[in-house]
C-alpha positions in Angstrom: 78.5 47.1 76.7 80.2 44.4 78.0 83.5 44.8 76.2 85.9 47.6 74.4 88.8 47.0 72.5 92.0 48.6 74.1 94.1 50.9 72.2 97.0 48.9 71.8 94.8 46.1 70.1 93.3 48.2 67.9 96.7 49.5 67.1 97.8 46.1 66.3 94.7 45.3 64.0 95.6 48.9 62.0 99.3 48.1 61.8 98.4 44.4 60.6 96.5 45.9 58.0 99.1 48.1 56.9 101.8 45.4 56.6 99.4 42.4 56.1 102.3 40.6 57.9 102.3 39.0 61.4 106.1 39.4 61.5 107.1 43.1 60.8 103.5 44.3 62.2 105.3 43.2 66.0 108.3 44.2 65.1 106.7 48.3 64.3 104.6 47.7 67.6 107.7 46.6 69.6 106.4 43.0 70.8 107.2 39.6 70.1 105.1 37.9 67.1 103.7 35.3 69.8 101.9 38.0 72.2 100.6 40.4 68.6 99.1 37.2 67.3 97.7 36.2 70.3 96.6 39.6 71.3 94.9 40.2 67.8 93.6 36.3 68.0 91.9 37.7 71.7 90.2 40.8 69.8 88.7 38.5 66.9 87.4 36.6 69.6 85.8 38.7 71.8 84.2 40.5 69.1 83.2 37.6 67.6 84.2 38.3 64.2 87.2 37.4 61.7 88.7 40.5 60.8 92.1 39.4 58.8 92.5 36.5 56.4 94.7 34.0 56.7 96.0 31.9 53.9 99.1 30.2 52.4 99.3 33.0 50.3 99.4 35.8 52.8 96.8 37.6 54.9 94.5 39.8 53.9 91.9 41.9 55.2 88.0 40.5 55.4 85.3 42.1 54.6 84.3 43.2 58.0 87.8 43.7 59.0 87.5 46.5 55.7 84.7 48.3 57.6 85.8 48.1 60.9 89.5 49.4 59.9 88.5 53.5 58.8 86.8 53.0 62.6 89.8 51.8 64.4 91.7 54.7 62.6 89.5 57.2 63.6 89.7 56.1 67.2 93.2 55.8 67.5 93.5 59.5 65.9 90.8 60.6 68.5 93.2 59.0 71.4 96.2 61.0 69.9 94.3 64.1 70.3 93.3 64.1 73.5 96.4 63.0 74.7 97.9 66.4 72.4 95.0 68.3 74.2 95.5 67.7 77.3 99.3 68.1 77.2 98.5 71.9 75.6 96.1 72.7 78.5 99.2 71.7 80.6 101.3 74.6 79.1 97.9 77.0 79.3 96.9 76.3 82.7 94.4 73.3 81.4 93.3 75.4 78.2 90.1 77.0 80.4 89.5 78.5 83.2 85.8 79.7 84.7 87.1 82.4 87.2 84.3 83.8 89.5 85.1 87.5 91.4 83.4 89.5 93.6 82.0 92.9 92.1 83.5 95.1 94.9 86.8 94.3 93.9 87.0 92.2 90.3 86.2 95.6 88.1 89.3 97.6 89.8 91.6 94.3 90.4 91.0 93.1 86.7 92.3 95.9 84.3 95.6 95.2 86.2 95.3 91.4 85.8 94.1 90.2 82.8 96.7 91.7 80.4 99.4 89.9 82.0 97.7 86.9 81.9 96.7 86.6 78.6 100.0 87.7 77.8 101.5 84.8 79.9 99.3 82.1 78.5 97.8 84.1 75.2 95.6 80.5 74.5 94.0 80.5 77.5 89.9 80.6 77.4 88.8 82.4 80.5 85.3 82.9 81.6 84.7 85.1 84.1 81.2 85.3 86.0 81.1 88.3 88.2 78.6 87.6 91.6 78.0 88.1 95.1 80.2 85.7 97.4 77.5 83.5 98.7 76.8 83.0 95.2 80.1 82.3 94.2 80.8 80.1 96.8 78.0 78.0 95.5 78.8 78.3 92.1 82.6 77.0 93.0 81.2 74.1 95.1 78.5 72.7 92.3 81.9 72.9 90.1 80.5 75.3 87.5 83.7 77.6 88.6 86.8 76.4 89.1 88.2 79.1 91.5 86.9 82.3 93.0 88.8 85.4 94.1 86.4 86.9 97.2 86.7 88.6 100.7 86.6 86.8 103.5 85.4 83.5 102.7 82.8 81.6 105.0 85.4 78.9 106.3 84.6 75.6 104.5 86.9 72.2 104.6 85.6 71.8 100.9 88.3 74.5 99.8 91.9 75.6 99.1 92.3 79.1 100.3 95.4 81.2 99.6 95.8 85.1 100.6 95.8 87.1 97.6 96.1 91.0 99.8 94.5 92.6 102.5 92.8 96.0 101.7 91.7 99.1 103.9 88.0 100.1 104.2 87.0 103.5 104.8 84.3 105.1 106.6 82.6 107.6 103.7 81.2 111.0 105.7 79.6 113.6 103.6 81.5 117.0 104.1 79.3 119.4 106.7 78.7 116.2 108.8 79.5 116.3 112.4 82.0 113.7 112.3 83.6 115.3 109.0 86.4 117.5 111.0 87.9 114.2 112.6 90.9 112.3 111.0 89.8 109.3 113.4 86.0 109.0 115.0 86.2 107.2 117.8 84.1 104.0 118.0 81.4 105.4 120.3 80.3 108.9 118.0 78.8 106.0 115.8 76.2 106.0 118.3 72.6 106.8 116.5 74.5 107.4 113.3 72.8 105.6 110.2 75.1 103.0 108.0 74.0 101.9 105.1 75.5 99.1 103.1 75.4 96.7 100.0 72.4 93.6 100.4 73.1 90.1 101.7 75.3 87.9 100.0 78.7 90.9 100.5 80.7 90.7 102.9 80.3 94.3 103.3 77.0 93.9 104.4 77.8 91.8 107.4 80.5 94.3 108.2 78.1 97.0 108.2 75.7 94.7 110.6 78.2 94.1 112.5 79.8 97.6 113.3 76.7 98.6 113.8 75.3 96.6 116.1 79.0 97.0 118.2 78.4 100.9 117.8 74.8 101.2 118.2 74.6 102.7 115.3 71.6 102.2 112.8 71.9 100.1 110.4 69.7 100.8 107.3 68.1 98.5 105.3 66.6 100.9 102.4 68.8 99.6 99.5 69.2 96.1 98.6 71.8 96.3 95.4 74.8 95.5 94.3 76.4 98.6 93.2 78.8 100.4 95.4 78.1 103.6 92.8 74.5 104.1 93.8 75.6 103.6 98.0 78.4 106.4 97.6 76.0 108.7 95.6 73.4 107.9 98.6 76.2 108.9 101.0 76.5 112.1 99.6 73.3 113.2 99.9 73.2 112.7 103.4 71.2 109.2 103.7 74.4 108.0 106.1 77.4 107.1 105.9 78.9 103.5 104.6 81.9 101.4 104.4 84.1 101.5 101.3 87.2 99.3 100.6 90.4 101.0 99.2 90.5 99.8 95.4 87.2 101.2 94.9 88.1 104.2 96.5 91.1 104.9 94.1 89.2 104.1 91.2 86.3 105.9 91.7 86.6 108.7 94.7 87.9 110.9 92.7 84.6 111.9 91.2 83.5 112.5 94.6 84.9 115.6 96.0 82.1 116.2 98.4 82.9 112.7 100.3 85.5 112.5 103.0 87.0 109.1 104.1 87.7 108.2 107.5 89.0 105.3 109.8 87.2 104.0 112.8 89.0 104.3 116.3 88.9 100.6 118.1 87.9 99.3 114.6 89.6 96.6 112.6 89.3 98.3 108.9 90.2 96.1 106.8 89.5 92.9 104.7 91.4 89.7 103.2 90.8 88.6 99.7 91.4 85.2 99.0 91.7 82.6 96.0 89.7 79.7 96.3 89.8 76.4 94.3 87.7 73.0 95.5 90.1 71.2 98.2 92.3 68.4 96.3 91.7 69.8 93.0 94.4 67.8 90.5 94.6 71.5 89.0 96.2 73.5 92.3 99.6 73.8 89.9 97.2 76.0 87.4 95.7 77.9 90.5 99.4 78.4 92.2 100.2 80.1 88.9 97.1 82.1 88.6 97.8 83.3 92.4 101.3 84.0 91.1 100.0 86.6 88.5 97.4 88.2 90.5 99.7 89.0 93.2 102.0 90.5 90.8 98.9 92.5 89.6 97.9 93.7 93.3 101.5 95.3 93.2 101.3 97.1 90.4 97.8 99.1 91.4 99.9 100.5 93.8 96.9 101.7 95.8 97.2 102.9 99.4 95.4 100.3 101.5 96.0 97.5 99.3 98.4 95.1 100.8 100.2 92.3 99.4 101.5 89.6 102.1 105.1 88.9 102.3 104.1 85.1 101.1 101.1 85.6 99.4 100.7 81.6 98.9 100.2 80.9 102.9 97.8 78.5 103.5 94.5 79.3 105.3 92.5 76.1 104.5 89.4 75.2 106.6 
């Protein structure tokens, strides 16, 4: 389509109708009678039809300026409403929000956030797909989710990161295990010892990898899920021990008196959980905010192990 009217002429042509006079039509639109004639003149012209009447008598409204006129209400409405849509969503952190977390921390960190925030912005639409990292990451890039909390992001130029907390993880050991009397095991007892962990796509299972391959430990491949439930029912039956970070372990270690949980000598125990948005994002105001309330949320668990920086909106992009 080679042209559109613009808003302000079709605002003209509506007011024009209204007053059927050249003179106070300007004067309501705040321009000179020379530039609204002209202006209108231009429309008629470039779409090639009379649409108002002129005579010694007055003006008046053709007969295609009749049916074009409900049309050129309609769209001026439909600007007004956009314009009043968007400036809502501004007040409600943009009206909707697809929020992506990972399911080793979202179930425990949620109960704690999402009161607050749909007491803070009570319109707000939030959709929240709960998914493996990798998968999240993904999901976050294609842009069918506009931000993620995970762990330890891959490091990506292609996103804003800010540090939401960093959180303890524990060594599970069944009671009766040799390593069960020690408060700390050193690094080397690991030695032969059989890890299991969550499947590909957690960061847990790369830390598992990891720490075993450092420990020489063996590192067990028999479950490939995603439920940190089945691996600490696994432990306790003796299938080998595993890695569990601290909100989980408030939440749910309670019903597990036969598990105790230990830290690793030599061992950096711990992970970072970050919120990530796509890099230059015009809606990094709505994300600051978000960060805001989820910090607040991290405090109020009040879990052992669960850390809150002293400036939780730090930058760690890249």
């Amino acid at each position: 389509m080679s042209f559109r009217p613009s808003p302000r002429q079709l605002e003209y042509f509506v007011t024009l109708s209204e007053t059927l006079h050249f003179g106070r039509a300007a004067d309501i639109c705040s321009v000179s009678q020379p530039t609204l004639s002209s202006q209108f003149k231009l429309l008629e012209d470039q779409l090639g039809s009379t649409l108002i009447e002129r005579g010694t008598g007055g003006i008046s409204l053709t007969a295609a300026g009749e049916k074009l006129l409900p049309i050129a209400r309609r769209t001026l409405e439909n600007l007004d409403e956009i314009v009043a849509t968007a400036q809502a969503g501004r007040a409600n952190l943009g009206g909707l929000i697809r929020l992506g977390v990972s399911p080793t921390f979202g179930p425990y960190f949620m109960p704690f956030f999402l009161p607050n925030l749909k007491q803070k912005f009570p319109e707000l639409e939030l959709y929240i797909r709960e998914d493996r990292p990798n998968l999240l990451e993904e999901g976050l890039m294609a842009g069918k989710l506009d931000c993620i909390i995970t762990p330890d992001p891959v490091p990506s130029g292609s996103f804003a990161q800010r540090l939401l907390c960093r959180e303890s993880v524990w060594l599970a050991v069944p009671r009766g295990h040799p390593l069960s009397g020690l408060e700390v095991i050193p690094f080397e007892l690991l030695r032969g010892e059989k890890l299991l962990s969550l499947s590909q796509g957690f960061r847990l299972h790369d830390d598992v990898q990891a720490l075993a391959r450092a420990a020489g430990a063996e590192f067990l491949r028999d479950y490939e899920g995603t439920s940190l439930d089945a691996l600490r029912q696994m432990v306790s039956i003796g299938m080998g021990l595993a890695l569990f970070p601290a909100a989980y372990v408030a939440s749910e270690f309670a019903k597990q008196p036969d598990l105790l949980l230990k830290k690793i000598e030599g061992a950096a125990m711990r992970r970072v959980i970050y919120l990530l948005w796509r890099q230059g994002s015009s809606r990094t105001a709505h994300f600051e905010t978000l960060l805001d309330l989820a910090t607040q949320a991290v405090a109020h668990m009040n879990i052992d192990g669960l850390e809150v920086p002293d400036s939780a909106t730090t930058v760690a992009e890249g």
